[in-house]
N, C-alpha and C positions, 0 to 999 in steps of 0.2 A: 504494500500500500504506500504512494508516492505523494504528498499534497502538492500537484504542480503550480496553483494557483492559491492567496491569498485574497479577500476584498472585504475590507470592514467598512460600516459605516455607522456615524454617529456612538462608535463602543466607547463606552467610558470618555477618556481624553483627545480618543481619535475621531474627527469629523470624519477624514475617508481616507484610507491606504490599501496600497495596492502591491501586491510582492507576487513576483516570480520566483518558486526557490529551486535550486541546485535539489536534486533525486536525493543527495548524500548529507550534508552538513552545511548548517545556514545560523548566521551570528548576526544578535542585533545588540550595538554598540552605542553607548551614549549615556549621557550625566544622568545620575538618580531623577528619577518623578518625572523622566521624559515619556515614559509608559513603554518600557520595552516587556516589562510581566504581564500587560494588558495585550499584549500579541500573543506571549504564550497564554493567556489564558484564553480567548480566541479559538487558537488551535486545540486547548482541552474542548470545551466548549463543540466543537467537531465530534470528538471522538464520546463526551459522554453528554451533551447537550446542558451542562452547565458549569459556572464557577468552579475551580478550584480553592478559591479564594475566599468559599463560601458565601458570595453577597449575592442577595437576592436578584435576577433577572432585571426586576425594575431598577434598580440602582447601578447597574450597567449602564443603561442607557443616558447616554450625555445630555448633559445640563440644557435645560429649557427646550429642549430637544422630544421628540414623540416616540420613535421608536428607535431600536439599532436594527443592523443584518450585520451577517456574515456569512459569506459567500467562499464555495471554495470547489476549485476543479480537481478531482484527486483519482489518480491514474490506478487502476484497478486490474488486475492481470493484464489479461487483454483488451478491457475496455475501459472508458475512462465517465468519471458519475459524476453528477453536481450535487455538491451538499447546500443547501441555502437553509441557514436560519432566521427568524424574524421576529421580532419580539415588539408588540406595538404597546405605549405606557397604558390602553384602555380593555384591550383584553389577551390572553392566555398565547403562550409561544407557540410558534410553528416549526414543525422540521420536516422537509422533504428535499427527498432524493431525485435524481430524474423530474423535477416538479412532481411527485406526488406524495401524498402525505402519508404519515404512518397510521396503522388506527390504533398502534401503543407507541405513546413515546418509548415506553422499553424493547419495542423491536427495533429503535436505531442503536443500544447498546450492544458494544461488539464489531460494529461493523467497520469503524478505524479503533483500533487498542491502542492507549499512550499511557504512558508510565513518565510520570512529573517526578524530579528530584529536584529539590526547591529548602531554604532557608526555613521555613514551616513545617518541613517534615520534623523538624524538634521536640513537634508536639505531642506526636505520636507518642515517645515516649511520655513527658510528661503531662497530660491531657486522660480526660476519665474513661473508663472501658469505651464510651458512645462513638469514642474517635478512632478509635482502633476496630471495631465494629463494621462502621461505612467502609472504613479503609480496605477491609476483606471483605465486604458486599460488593466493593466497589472492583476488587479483581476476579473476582468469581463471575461479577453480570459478565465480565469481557472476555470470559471462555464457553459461558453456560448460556443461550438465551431463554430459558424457561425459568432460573435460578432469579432475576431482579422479577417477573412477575408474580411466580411463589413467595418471594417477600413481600409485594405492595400487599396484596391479597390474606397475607400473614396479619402484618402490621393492621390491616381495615378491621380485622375479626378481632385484636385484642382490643383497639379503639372502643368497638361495639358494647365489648363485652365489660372492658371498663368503667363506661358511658350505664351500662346498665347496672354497676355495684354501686355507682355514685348513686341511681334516680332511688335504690334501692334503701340507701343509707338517709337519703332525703326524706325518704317519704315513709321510713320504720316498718321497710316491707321486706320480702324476699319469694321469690321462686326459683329454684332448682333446674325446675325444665327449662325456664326460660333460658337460664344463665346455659345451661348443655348444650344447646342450640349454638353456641360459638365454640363451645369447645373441641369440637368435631373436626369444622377447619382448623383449627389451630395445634391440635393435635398433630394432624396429616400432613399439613403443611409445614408446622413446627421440625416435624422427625425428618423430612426430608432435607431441608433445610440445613437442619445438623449433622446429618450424614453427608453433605457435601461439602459443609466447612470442614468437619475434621479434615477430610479424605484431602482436600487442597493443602492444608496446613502440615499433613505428613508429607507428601509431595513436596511443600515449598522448604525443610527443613533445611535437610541437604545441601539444597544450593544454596541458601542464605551460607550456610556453613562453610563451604567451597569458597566463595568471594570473600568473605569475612578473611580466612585465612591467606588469601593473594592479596585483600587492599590493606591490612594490618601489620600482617609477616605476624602476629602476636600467639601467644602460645594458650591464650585461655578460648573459650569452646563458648559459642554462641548456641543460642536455642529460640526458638517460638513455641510457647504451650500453649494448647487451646484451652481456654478452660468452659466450662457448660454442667449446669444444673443434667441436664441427658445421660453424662457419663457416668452418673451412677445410681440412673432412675430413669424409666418408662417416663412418655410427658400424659399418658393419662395418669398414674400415678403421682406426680407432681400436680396437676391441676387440683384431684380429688386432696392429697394431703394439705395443700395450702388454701383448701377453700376458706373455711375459717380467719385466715390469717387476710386473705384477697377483702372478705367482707366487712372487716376491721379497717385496713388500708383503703379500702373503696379503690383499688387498680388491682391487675394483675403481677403478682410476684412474682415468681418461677415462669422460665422458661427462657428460648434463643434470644431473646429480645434482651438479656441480662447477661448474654455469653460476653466473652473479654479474650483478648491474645497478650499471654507473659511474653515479654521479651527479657531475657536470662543470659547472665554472664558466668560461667562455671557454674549454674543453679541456683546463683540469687539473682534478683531483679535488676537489670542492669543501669534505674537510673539513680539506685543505690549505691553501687560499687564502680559503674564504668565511668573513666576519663570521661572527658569532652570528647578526646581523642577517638576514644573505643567506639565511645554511641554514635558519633559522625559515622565512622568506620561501618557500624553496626546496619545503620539508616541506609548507607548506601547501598551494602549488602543486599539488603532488605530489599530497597527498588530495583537491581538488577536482578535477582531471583525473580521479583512479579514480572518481570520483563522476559525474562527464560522462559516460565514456566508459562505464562498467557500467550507466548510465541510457541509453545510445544501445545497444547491443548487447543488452541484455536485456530494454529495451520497459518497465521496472519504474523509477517514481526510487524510489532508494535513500535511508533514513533517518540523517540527517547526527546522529551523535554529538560533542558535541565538550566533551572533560575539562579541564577546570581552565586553557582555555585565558588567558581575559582577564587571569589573574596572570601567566603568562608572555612575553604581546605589547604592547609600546607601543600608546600612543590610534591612534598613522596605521596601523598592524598591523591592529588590531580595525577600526579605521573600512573600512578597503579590505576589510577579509574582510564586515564587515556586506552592505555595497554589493554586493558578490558575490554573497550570500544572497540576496538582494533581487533581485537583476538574472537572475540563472539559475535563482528558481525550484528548489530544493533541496529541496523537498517538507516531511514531518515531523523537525522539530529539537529533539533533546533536548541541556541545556547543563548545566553542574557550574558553580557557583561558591561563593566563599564569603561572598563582599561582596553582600546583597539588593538593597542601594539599586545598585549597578555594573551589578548583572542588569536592573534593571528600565529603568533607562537606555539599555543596551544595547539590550534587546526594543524599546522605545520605539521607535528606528531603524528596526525590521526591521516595516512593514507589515502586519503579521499578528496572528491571534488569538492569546494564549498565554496556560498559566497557570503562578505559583512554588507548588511545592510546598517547606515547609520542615522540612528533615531532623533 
């Protein structure tokens, strides 16, 4: 998958820009708060139809301004498809391919895979189970397409069933049957659910382990644990044990929606005992495995983003992350910096055709 074409308008800073990139590697260069992360986020934006950055749709949209787009020509084996996005400030966003629309937004997940390495992936570690959560929703939608609609569909039945412990707790009532009526999806969909985060997370092990070991040289042993209320309990068993406790809470307690991922340095939690060094190290790891493994499972390599990284990584950091690029074959690379000459040095390294555009 190749983004030959770029075209935004009205996004965030940008009234209207226009890029051709290079198949291989493409650098935009220029002083802080020119919005060279508002390009990459652009290109997320493509591949999963929103922020990275987490800001809502409307607040993309530039100032005094009614809508954005983002438009993009992107060369596809052997044929080549127009993604157009459209987001107008007075109703709901659009995305189609070829002009036609989806009838799930979650059937355009998947269809370009990107993997962002970015100054924000910090948070992962320290940030609450919720963030770590999407982050493994967010790489499973871009190998599985049935996996992001089994979660909306998840998430609507605990909403439901929430909504109904509250009216329940309101109004000094309860029903049983009614309350089972949600429990049925959320069951079914719950166990599946969880049977496919583990099953990635074993899968993603490994290669976290393998990179950690090449970008660090360091001699302690990196891990991702899943953790989940399922591993040591049936989720009808979980629903039925925690009713009581649901009715008191007025929400649901138990279950995928509370799962979490340890990240572990020799078996403690690594934002206890790891360096700055290590957790960078660790982080990175971290996105070239989703990068491996969403390029093995989905038959697609995935378009490697990476923000503002070279100000935050020492030369032996950047050099093993180069070498990496280089050695695995990471497809189309788009990079932020703000140092020209650090960029071009850098690209130097990396075998490939590329061009700086400057911001």
């Amino acid at each position: 998958m190749i983004i030959k074409k770029l075209s935004v308008y009205n996004f965030k800073n940008h009234s209207e820009k226009v890029f051709e990139f290079s198949p291989q590697i493409n650098c935009f260069v220029g002083n802080n708060g020119v919005g060279k992360t508002n390009i990459l986020d652009a290109l997320h934006y493509l591949s999963v139809g929103k922020s990275f950055l987490g800001n809502t749709d409307l607040n993309n949209i530039m100032k005094d301004e009614d809508f954005f787009t983002i438009d993009a020509e992107i060369q596809n084996d052997d044929s080549e498809d127009i993604i157009k996005i459209f987001q107008p400030r007075e109703s709901k966003k659009i995305i189609k391919k070829n002009d036609k629309g989806y009838d799930r937004m979650a059937d355009h997940i998947g269809y370009l895979p990107s993997v962002m390495i970015s100054p924000y992936d910090s948070n992962l570690i320290s940030d609450s189970g919720e963030s770590r959560r999407k982050f493994l929703d967010a790489m499973i939608s871009q190998t599985d397409s049935e996996y992001l609609f089994d979660l909306i569909q998840y998430q609507k039945a605990v909403q439901q069933r929430n909504a109904l412990l509250k009216y329940f707790a309101k109004n000094r009532t309860f029903d049983k049957d009614a309350l089972e009526i949600y429990d049925d999806p959320i069951t079914r969909l719950g166990t599946k659910i969880f049977e496919k985060r583990k099953d990635f997370v074993q899968k993603l092990n490994p290669i976290i382990q393998n990179f950690y070991q090449i970008i660090s040289g360091g001699k302690e042993t990196v891990s991702v644990i899943y953790e989940s209320h399922l591993l040591e309990n049936s989720f009808e068993n979980l629903l039925s044990e925690s009713l009581e406790k649901d009715r008191m809470l007025t929400y649901t307690s138990k279950g995928i929606h509370k799962d979490d991922l340890l990240f572990e340095m020799d078996h403690v939690l690594i934002k206890k005992v790891g360096s700055q060094g290590q957790q960078k190290s660790f982080l990175i790891s971290l996105k070239l495995a989703q990068m491996n493994l969403v390029k093995k499972l989905a038959g697609k390599t995935p378009i490697l983003l990476l923000d503002d990284i070279f100000d935050k990584l020492d030369d032996q950091r950047v050099s093993q992350l180069i070498e990496l690029v280089n050695k695995e074959n990471f497809g189309q690379i788009f990079i932020t910096d703000t140092h020209k000459e650090r960029t071009e040095s850098v690209v130097k390294k990396i075998n490939e055709e590329s061009i700086i555009f400057e911001i």
